[in-house]
C-alpha positions in Angstrom: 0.0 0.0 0.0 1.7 3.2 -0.9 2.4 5.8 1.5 -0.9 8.0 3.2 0.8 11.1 2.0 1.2 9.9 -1.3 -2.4 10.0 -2.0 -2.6 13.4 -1.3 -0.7 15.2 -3.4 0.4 18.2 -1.6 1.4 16.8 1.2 5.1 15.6 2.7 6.2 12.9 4.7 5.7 12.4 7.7 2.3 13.4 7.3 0.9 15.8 9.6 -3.0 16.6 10.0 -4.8 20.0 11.9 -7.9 18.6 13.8 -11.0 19.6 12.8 -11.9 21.3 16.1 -15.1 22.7 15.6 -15.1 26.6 16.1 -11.4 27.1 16.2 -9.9 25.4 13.3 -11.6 27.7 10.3 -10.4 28.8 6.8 -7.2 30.3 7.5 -5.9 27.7 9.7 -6.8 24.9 7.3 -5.0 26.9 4.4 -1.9 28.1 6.1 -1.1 24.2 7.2 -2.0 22.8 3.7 0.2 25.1 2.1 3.2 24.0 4.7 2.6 20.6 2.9 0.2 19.3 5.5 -3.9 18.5 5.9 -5.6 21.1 7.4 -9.2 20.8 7.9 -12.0 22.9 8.8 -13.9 22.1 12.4 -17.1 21.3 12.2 -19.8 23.7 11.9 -23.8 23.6 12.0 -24.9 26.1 9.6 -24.0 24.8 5.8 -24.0 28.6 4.5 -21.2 29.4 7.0 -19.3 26.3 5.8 -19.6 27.4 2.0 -18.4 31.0 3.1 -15.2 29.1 5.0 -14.9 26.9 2.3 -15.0 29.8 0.1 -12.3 32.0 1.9 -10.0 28.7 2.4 -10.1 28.0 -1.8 -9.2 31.8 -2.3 -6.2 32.2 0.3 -4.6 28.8 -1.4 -4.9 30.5 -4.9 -2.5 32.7 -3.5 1.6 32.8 -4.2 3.0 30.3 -3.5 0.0 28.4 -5.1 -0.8 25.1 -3.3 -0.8 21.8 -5.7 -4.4 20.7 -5.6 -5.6 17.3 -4.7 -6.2 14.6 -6.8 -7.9 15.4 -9.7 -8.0 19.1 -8.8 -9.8 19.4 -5.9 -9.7 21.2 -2.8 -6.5 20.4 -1.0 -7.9 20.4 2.5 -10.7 18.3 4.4 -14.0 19.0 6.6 -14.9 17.8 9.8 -19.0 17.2 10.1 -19.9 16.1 14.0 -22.8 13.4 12.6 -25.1 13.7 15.3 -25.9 17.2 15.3 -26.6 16.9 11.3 -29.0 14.0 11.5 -31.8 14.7 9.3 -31.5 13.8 5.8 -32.3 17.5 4.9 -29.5 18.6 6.5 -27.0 16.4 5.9 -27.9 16.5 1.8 -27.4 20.5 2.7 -23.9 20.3 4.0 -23.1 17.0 1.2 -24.2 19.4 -1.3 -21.6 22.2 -0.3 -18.6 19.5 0.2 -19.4 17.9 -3.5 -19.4 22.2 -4.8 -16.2 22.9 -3.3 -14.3 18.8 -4.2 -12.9 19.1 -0.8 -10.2 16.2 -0.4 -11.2 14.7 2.8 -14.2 14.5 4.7 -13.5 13.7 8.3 -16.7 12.0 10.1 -16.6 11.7 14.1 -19.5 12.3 16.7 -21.6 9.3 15.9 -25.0 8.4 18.0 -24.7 5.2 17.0 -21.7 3.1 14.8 -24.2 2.5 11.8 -24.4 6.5 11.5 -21.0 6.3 10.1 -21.9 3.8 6.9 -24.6 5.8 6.4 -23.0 8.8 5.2 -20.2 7.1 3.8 -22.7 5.7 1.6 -24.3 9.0 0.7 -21.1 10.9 0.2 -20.0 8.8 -2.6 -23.4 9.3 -4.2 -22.1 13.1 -4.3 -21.0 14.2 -7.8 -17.7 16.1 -6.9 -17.1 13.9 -3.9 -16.4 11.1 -6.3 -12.4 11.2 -5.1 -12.5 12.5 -1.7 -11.4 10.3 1.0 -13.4 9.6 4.0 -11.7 9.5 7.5 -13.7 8.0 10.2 -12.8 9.0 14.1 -13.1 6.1 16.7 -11.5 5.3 20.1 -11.8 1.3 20.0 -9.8 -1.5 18.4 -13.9 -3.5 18.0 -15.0 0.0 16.5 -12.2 0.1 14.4 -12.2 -3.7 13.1 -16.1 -3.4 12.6 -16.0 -0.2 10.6 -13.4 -1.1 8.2 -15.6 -4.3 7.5 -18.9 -2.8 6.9 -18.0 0.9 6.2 -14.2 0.9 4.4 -13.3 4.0 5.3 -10.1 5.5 3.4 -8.4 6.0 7.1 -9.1 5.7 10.6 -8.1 8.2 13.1 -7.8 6.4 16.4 -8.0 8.9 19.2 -6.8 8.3 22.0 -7.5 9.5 25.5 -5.1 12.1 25.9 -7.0 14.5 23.0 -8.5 17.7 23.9 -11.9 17.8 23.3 -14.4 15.5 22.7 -14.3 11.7 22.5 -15.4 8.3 24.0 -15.6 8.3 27.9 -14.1 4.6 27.7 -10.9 5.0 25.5 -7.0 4.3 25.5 -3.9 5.9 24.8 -2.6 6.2 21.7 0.6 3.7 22.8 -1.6 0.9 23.1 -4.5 1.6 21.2 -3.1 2.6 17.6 -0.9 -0.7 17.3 -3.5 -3.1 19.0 -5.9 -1.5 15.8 -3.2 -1.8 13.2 -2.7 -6.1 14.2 -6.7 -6.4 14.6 -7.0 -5.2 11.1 -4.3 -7.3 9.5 -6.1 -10.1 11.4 -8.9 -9.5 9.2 -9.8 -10.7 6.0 -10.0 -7.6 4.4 -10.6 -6.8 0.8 -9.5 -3.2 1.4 -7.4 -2.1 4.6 -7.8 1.2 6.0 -4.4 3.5 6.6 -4.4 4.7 10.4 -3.7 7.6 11.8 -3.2 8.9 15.7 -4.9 11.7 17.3 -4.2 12.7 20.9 -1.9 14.3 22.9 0.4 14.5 19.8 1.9 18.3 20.4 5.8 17.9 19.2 8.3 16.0 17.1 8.8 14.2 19.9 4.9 12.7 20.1 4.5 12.3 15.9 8.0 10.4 16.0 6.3 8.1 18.8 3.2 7.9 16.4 5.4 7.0 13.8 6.9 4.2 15.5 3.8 2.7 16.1 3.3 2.6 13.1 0.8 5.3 12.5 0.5 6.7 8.8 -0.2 9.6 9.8 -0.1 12.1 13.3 -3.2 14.3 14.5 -2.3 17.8 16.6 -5.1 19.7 17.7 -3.9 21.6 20.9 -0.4 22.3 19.1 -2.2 24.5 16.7 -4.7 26.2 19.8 -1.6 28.3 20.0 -0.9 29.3 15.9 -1.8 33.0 14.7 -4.2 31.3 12.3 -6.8 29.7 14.9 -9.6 31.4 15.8 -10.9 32.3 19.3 -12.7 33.1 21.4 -11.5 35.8 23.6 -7.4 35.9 23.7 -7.7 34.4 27.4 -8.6 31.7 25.5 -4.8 30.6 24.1 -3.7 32.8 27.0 -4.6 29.6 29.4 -3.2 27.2 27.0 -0.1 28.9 27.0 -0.2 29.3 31.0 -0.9 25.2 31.1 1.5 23.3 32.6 1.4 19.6 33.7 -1.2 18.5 31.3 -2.4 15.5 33.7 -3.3 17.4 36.0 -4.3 20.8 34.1 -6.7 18.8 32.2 -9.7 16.5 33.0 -12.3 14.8 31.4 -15.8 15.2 31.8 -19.2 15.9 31.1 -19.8 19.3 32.8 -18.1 21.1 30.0 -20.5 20.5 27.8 -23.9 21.7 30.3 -22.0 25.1 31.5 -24.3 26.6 29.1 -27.3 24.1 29.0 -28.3 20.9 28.5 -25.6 18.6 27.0 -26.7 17.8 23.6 -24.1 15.1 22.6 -24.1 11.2 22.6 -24.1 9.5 26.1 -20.4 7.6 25.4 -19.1 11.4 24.6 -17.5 13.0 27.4 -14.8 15.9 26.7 -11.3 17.0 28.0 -10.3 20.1 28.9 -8.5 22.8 31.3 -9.5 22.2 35.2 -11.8 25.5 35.7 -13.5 26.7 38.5 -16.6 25.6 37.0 -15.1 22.5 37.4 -14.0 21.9 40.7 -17.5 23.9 42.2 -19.2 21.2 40.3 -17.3 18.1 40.6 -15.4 18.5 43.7 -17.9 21.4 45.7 -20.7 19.6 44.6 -22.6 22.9 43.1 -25.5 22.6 41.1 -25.0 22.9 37.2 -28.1 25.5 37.4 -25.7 27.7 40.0 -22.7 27.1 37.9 -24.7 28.0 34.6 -25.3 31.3 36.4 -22.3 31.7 38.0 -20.7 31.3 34.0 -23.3 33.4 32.6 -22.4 36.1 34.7 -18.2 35.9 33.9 -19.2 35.9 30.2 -21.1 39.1 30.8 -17.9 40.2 32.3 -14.6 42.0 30.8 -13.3 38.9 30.7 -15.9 36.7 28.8 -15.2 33.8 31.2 -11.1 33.5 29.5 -9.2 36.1 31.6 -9.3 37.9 34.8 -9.5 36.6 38.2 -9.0 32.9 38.7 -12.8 32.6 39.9 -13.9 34.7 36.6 -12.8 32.0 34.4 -15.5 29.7 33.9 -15.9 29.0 30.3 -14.8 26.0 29.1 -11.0 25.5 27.3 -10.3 22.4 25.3 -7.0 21.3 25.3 -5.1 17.7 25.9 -2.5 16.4 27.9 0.3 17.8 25.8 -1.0 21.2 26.4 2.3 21.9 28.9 3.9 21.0 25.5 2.9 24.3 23.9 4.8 27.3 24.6 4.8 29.6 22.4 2.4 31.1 19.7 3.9 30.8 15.5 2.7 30.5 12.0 0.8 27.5 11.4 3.0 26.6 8.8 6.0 27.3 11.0 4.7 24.7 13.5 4.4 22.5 10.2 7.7 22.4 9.2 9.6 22.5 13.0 7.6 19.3 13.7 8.6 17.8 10.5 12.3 18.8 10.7 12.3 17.6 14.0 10.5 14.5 13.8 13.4 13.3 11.2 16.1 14.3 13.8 14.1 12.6 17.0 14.1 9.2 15.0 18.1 9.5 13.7 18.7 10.1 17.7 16.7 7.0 18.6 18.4 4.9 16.2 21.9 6.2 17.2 20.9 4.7 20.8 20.2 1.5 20.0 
């Protein structure tokens, strides 16, 4: 099987992917790292129009010098990320296929299922799309069963095994990436598979140090998300925001999973075996460790995003709002150019694995 970079054409080896976080990872972010010879994606949105816009804005800054080689057969050299449940009616999912097939994005990244047959589903319907006729489709899951079962019933182009160090959202019940990305890779060559899916890991990858790991596990490919929380391109927030994640140190214990995260504002609206990491707030430890009500702490965070601060900066007890970021978040230190981070990872990925074979 050739190489996972291979099959997209602009991109270098060892490949290196942007997450699709939804709400920070927009048009700029996903150009600037495609044109550093990466994927960048676009996070997952709700409203299609919005999506056309970004797409929009994303195909006009890679028209710019130095123009980026397009994807195979001329299509949009980045991906989309589309959180499944929260597009579940047919009307709306034929409204946000209809926008990918326009714009021939490259990759269409699925994650957020309700339930595993979601995923075949629109697998099924994207390659009905006329423009979507060559664009891969990457399918997030935490489990080795997950991942044998979809490659059987769905085959996906790749499978991006997160582990349970990502920021963000993912299965409650999951593993780290050092077990669960070679565990997938044998469980699949177990299989009797007419076509095998490349795999790719995702969590608490923030440094050459983490991708050459990855790569060593024999991962195709390496996922950062909270590496690029702290590019110029990203978008946020409220500059308290990347502020924190720069602050972070420790990631173990500056960041937690849980399920209060996602009711600081109301009612959680995402699948039952979904929980999310992120920084240890005050909203947080009132909750989980005070044992607050989530109505108080809903008030109590309504009122610091009211404030100066929007729940990001200020006092410790004014920052309430929610901060994704993983374990490798006392990784990042400093803020650069997407493409900067690109190409230091890259470089240094090829120097982390020289060292390690000079030690053996």
């Amino acid at each position: 099987m050739a190489p996972l970079h291979t099959t997209l054409p602009w991109t270098a080896s060892p490949l290196l992917i942007s997450a699709p976080m939804g709400g920070y990872a927009g048009p700029h972010l996903a150009a600037a790292v495609s044109r550093a010879g990466a994927l960048g994606l676009i996070g997952a949105l709700m409203d299609e129009n919005l999506l056309d816009r970004q797409l929009q804005e994303a195909s006009d800054l890679l028209e710019r010098e130095p123009k980026v080689q397009s994807g195979t057969d001329g299509m949009l050299p980045i991906g989309v990320g589309l959180l499944l449940f929260a597009l579940a009616k047919p009307e709306k999912r034929d409204a946000f296929l209809n926008v990918l097939g326009k714009w021939r994005v490259s990759v269409v990244w699925l994650f957020a299922e309700r339930e595993l047959k979601d995923f075949g589903i629109w697998a099924q319907e994207i390659r009905k799309v006329e423009g979507l006729q060559h664009t891969q489709i990457w399918i997030q899951t935490c489990s080795v069963g997950a991942a044998v079962q979809l490659a059987k019933e769905v085959k996906p182009d790749v499978l991006v095994m997160q582990g349970s160090d990502a920021g963000g959202h993912g299965h409650a019940r999951s593993a780290g990436v050092v077990s669960l990305v070679p565990e997938t890779i044998d469980a699949l060559a177990a299989e009797d598979l007419t076509t095998t899916p490349y795999v790719v890991a995702s969590g608490g990858l923030a440094d050459a140090r983490g991708v050459a790991a990855a790569l060593a596990l024999a991962a195709d490919g390496a996922v950062m998300g909270t590496r690029f929380l702290a590019s110029e391109e990203v978008m946020m927030p409220h500059p308290g925001y990347k502020q924190q994640v720069l602050d972070a140190k420790d990631g173990a214990h500056a960041t937690t999973r849980h399920t209060v995260f996602d009711e600081l504002k109301g009612p959680n609206m995402w699948p039952s075996h979904y929980d999310g990491r992120g920084l240890r707030s005050v909203s947080w430890k009132e909750h989980v460790e005070d044992g607050v009500g989530i109505e108080d702490i809903r008030q109590r965070t309504k009122a610091a995003e009211d404030g100066e601060g929007k729940g990001y900066a200020g006092a410790p007890e004014e920052k309430r709002q929610v901060v994704w970021a993983g374990t490798g978040v006392g990784l990042v230190k400093k803020v650069m150019p997407a493409g900067e981070i690109v190409r230091t990872v890259r470089d240094g990925v090829k120097q982390r694995l020289e060292d390690a074979r000079a030690r053996l």
